[in-house]
C-alpha positions in Angstrom: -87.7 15.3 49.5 -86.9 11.7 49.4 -84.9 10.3 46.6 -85.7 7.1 45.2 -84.1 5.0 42.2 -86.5 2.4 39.7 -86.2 0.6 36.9 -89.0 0.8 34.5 -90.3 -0.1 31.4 -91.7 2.2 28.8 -94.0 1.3 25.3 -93.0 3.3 22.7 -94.2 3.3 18.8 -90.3 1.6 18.2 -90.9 -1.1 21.0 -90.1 -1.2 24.6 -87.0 0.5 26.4 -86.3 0.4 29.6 -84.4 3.1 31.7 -83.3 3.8 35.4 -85.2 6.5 37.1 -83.4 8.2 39.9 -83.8 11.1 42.9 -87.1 12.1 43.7 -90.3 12.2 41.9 -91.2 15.6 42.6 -88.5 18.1 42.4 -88.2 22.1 41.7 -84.8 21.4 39.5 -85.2 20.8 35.9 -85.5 16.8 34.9 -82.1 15.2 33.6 -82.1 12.4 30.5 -78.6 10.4 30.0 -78.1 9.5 26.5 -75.3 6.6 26.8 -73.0 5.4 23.8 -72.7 2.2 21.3 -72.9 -1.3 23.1 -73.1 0.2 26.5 -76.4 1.3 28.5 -78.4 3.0 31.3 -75.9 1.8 34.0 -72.6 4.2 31.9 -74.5 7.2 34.2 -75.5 5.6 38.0 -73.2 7.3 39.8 -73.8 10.7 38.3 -77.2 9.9 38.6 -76.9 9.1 42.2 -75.2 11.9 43.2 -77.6 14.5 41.8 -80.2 12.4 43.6 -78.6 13.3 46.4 -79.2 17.4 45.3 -83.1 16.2 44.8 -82.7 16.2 40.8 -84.7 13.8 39.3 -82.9 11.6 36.1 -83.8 9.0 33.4 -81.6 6.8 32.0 -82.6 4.8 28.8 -80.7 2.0 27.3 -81.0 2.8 24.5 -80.8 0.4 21.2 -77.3 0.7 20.6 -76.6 -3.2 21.0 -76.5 -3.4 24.1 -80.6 -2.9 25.1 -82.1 -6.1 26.9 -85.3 -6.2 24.7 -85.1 -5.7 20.7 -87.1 -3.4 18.5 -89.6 -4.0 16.9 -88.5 -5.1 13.4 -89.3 -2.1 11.5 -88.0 0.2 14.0 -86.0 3.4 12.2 -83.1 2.3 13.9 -80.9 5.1 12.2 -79.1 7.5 14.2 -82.1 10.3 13.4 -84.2 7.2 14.1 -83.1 6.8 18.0 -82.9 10.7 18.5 -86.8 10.6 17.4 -87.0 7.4 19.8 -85.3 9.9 22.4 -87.8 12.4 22.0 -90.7 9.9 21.8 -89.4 8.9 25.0 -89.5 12.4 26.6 -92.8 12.7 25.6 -93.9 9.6 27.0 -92.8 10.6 30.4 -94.4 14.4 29.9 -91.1 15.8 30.3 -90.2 19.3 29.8 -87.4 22.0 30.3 -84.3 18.6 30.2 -81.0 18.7 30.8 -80.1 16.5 28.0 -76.6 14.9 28.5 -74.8 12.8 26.5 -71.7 11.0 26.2 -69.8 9.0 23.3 -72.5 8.0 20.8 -74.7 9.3 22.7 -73.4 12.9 22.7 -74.2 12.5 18.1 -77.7 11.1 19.3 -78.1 14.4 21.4 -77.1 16.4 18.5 -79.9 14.6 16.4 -82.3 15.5 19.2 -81.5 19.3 18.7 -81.8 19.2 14.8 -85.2 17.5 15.0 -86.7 18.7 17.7 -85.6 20.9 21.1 -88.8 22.2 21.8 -88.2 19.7 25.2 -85.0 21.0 26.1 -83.8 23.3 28.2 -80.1 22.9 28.1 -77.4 20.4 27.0 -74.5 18.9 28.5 -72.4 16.8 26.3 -69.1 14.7 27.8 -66.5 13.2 25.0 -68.3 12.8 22.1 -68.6 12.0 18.0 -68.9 15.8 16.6 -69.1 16.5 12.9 -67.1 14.2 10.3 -66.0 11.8 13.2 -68.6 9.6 14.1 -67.0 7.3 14.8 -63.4 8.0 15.5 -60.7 5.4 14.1 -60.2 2.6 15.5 -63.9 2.3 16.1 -64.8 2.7 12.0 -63.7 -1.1 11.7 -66.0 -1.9 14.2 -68.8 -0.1 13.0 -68.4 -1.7 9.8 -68.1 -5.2 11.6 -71.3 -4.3 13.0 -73.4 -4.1 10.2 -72.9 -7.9 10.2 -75.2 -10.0 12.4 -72.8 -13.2 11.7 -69.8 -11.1 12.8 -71.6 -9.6 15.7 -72.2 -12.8 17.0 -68.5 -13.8 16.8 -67.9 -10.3 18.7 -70.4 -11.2 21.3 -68.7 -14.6 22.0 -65.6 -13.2 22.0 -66.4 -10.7 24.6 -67.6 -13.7 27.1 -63.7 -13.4 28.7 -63.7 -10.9 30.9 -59.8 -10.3 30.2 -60.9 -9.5 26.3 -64.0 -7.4 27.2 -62.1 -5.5 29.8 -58.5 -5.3 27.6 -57.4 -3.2 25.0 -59.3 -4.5 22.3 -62.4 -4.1 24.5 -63.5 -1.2 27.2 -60.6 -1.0 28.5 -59.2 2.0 26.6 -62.1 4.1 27.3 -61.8 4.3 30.9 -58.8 4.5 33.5 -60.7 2.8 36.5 -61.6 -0.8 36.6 -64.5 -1.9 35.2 -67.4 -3.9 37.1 -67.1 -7.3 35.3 -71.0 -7.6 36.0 -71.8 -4.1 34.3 -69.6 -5.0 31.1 -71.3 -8.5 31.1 -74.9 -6.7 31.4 -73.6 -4.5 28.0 -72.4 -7.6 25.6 -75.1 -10.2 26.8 -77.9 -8.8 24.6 -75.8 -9.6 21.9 -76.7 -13.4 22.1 -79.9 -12.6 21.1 -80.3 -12.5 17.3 -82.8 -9.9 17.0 -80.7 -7.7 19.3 -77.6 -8.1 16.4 -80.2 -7.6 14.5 -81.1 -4.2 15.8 -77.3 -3.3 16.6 -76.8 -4.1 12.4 -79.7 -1.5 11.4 -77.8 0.5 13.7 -74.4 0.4 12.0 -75.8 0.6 8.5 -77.0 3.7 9.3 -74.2 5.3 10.7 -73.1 8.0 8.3 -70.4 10.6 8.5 -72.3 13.0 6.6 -75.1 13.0 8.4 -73.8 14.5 11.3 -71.6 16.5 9.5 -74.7 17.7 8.1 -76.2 18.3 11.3 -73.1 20.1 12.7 -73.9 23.4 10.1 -77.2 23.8 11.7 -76.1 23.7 15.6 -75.7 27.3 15.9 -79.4 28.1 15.8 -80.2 25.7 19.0 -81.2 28.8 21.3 -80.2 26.1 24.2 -77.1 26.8 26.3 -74.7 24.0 26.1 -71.5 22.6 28.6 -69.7 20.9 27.2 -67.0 18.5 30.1 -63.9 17.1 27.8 -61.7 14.3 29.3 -58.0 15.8 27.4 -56.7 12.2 28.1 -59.1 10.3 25.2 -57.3 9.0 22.3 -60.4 8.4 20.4 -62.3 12.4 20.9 -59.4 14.6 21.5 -59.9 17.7 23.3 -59.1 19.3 19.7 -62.6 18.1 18.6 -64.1 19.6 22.0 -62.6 22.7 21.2 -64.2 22.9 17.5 -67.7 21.5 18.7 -68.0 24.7 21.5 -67.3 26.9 18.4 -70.4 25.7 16.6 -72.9 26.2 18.9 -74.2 29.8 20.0 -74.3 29.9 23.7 -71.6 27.6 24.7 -68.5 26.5 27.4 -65.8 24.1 27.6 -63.9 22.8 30.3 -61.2 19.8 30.4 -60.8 17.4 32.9 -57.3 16.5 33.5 -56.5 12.6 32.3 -60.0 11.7 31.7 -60.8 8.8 29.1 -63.9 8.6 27.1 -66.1 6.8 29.7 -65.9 10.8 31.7 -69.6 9.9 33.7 -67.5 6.2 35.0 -63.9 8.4 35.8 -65.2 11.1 37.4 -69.2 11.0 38.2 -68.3 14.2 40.2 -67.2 16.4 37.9 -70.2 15.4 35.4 -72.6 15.6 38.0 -71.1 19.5 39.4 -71.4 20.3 35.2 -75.0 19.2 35.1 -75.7 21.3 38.3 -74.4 24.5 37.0 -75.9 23.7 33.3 -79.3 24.5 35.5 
């Protein structure tokens, strides 16, 4: 089998996403989807991606619009959190794909848990990295921001702010979230959409939507998923502890945890081996 990587572009009923397709196209080993977190995209999961490529499993990689997509939504795309999971699954669909591993990480990992409460008839298994679970979604410091977000005006502020590659990559930016450098060219892909005004618009639907409860909500239901679950938890984050890793493999049915020693939130950027050896075993 030959491996091969794309970037594509897909209509769907909420308006066009595009995601990074990688290893080959036809492939005995069950299809992988990365779900990515809040003003990142597609590019959080390349090398994970490319190294299951490398075992002839085939992955898609949406960005997602969590502020940080290249094309908005249309404007009255549900843009809730239950919105994009049903965006998610529109996008499975779309691509006739069946039996997933569904992985996600950071926002994405509360997306994935939307997925499963609407609809897991797709899904074959689920591998979640440090993630928003239950009541914390999201974790302080990252509330403020939230709330910040819901404000086009002060999302455009953000966005210029973020220009400075010292900022975007400090400790008011990324650079908490992950212990190796960051590609200045990756981080500039995420915060560029953000000059576009229908982007922050999209990014403010987003944030308005985001409600504790909700998943909360979702969080009683999680044991009736028939879907085995991994779950991979960096004990190094500051924002998910391992302590929440530890209470979200309680909820679900037919579930593991394991830790990875001094990994940050951005697990799939730290160690892409470790994810990628998870996802593996998940199938």
């Amino acid at each position: 089998m030959k491996a091969s990587l794309s970037v594509d572009v897909i209509d769907l009923p909420q308006g066009q996403v595009s995601y990074r397709a990688a290893g080959p196209h036809a492939s005995d080993r069950p299809p992988v989807v990365f779900l990515h977190g809040l003003l990142v995209d597609g590019q959080l999961w390349a090398a994970v991606a490319d190294l299951l490529a490398e075992r002839g499993v085939r992955s898609y990689a949406p960005s997602l619009p969590l502020g940080a997509h290249p094309t908005p939504m249309h404007p009255d795309a549900d843009l809730t959190p239950r919105g994009v999971a049903r965006l998610v699954l529109d996008l499975i669909a779309a691509l006739d794909l069946r039996d997933i591993t569904l992985v996600g990480n950071d926002t994405g990992g509360a997306i994935a848990q939307f997925v499963l409460d609407t609809d897991p008839a797709r899904i074959g298994r689920v591998v979640l990295t440090n993630c928003d679970a239950f009541d914390t979604f999201p974790p302080p410091p990252f509330t403020l921001l939230v709330r910040a977000l819901r404000h086009p005006a002060l999302v455009s502020m953000i966005a210029l702010s973020l220009r400075s590659v010292r900022l975007r990559h400090g400790r008011l930016g990324f650079g908490p979230l992950a212990s190796r450098p960051f590609d200045p060219e990756m981080t500039s892909a995420w915060v560029r959409p953000l000059a576009d005004g229908s982007v922050r618009r999209d990014v403010a639907k987003l944030a308005r939507g985001i409600d504790p409860r909700d998943l909360l909500d979702v969080s009683t239901r999680l044991g009736k998923v028939a879907k085995p679950v991994r779950l991979l938890w960096g004990d190094a984050d500051r924002y998910f502890r391992v302590d929440l890793g530890r209470r979200l493999v309680e909820t679900f049915a037919d579930a593991t945890l394991e830790t990875v020693a001094g990994g940050r939130t951005f697990l799939p950027l730290d160690h892409p081996d470790r994810v990628a050896a998870t996802i593996l075993a998940a199938a």
